[in-house]
LODOVEX-186147 format. One record per residue (C-alpha): x, y, z. Coordinates in nm, 4 decimals, always signed. Example, Ala and Ser with C-alpha at 12.3 -4.5 7.8 and 13.67 -1.06 7.14 Angstrom:
residues 2
{px = +1.2300; py = -0.4500; pz = +0.7800}
{px = +1.3670; py = -0.1060; pz = +0.7140}
This chain:
residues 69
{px = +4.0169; py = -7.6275; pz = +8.3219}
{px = +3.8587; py = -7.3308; pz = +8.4610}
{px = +3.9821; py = -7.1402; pz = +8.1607}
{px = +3.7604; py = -7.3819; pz = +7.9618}
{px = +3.4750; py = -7.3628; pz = +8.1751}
{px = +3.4428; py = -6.9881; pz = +8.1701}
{px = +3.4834; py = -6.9565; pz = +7.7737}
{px = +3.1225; py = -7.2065; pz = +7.7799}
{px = +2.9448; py = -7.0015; pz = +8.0419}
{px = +3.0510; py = -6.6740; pz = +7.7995}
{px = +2.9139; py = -6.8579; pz = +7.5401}
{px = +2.6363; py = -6.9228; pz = +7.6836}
{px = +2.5527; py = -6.6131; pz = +7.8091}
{px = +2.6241; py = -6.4251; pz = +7.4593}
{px = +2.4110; py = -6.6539; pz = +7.2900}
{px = +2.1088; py = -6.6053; pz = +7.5602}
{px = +2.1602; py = -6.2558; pz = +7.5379}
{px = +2.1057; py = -6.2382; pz = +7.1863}
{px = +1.8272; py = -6.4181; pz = +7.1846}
{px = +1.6891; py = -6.2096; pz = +7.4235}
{px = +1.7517; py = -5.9016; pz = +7.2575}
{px = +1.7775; py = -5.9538; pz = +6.8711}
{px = +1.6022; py = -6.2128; pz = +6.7059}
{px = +1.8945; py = -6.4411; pz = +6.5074}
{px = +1.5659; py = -6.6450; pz = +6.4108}
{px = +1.4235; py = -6.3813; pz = +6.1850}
{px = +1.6859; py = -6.3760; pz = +5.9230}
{px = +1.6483; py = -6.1636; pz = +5.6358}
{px = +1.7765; py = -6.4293; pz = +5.3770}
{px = +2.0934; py = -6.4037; pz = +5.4663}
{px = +2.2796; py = -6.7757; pz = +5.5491}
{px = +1.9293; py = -6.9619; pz = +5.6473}
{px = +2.0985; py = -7.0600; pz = +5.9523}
{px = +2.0622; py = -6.8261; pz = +6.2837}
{px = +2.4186; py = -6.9093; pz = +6.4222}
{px = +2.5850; py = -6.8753; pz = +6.1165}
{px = +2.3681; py = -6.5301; pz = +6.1227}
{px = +2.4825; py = -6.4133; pz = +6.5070}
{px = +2.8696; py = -6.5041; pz = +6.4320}
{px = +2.8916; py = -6.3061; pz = +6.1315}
{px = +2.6837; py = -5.9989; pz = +6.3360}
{px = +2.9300; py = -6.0162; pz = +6.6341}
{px = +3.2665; py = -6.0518; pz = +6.3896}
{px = +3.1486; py = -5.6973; pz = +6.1671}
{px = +2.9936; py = -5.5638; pz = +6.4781}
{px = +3.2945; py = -5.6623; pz = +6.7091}
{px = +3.5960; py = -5.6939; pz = +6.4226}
{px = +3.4504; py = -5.4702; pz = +6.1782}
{px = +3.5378; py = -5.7855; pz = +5.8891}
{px = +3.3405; py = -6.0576; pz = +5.7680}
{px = +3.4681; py = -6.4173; pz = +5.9495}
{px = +3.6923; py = -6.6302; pz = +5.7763}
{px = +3.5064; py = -6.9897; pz = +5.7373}
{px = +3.7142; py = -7.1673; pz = +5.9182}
{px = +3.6535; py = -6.9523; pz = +6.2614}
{px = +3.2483; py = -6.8493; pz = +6.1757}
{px = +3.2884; py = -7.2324; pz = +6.1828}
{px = +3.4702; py = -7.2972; pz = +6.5324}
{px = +3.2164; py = -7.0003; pz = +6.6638}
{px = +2.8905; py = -7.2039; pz = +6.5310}
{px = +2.9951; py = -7.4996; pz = +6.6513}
{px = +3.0850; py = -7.3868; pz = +6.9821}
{px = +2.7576; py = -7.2793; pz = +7.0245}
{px = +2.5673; py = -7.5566; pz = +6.8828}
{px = +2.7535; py = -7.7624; pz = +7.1621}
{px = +2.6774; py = -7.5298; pz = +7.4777}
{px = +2.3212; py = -7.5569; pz = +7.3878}
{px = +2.3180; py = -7.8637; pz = +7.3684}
{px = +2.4680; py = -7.9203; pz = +7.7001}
C-alpha cells in the first residue's frame, strides 16, 4: 500500500514540476494533447526512445487520475 501511495505522490510531483517549469500546454503540433506531450519528453529525455503505446498510455492515464484526485 505504501508502495502505491508513493508512486501517486511522484506522480504528482513530476507532473507539478513540469508545469512549473516547461509549459506541456504550449505544444508545438506535436500530439494536441499535453500529457501525451510530457510522457513522450520524459521517455526520450529519460530512456533516450520514443514510448511504446501501450506504456505512453499507462503514463497518461496515471496522470489524468492523480489530477483528478
Amino acid at each position: 500500500m505504501k508502495r502505491k501511495g508513493l508512486l501517486r505522490l511522484g506522480i504528482l510531483i513530476l507532473v507539478f514540476l513540469s508545469l512549473a517549469f516547461t509549459s506541456p500546454f504550449d505544444t508545438q503540433g506535436q500530439s494536441g494533447d499535453p500529457y501525451v506531450d510530457l510522457v513522450t519528453k520524459y521517455y526520450t529525455d529519460v530512456l533516450g526512445r520514443e514510448p511504446e503505446p501501450s506504456g505512453r498510455d499507462w503514463w497518461v492515464g496515471e496522470i489524468q487520475r492523480v489530477i483528478s484526485l
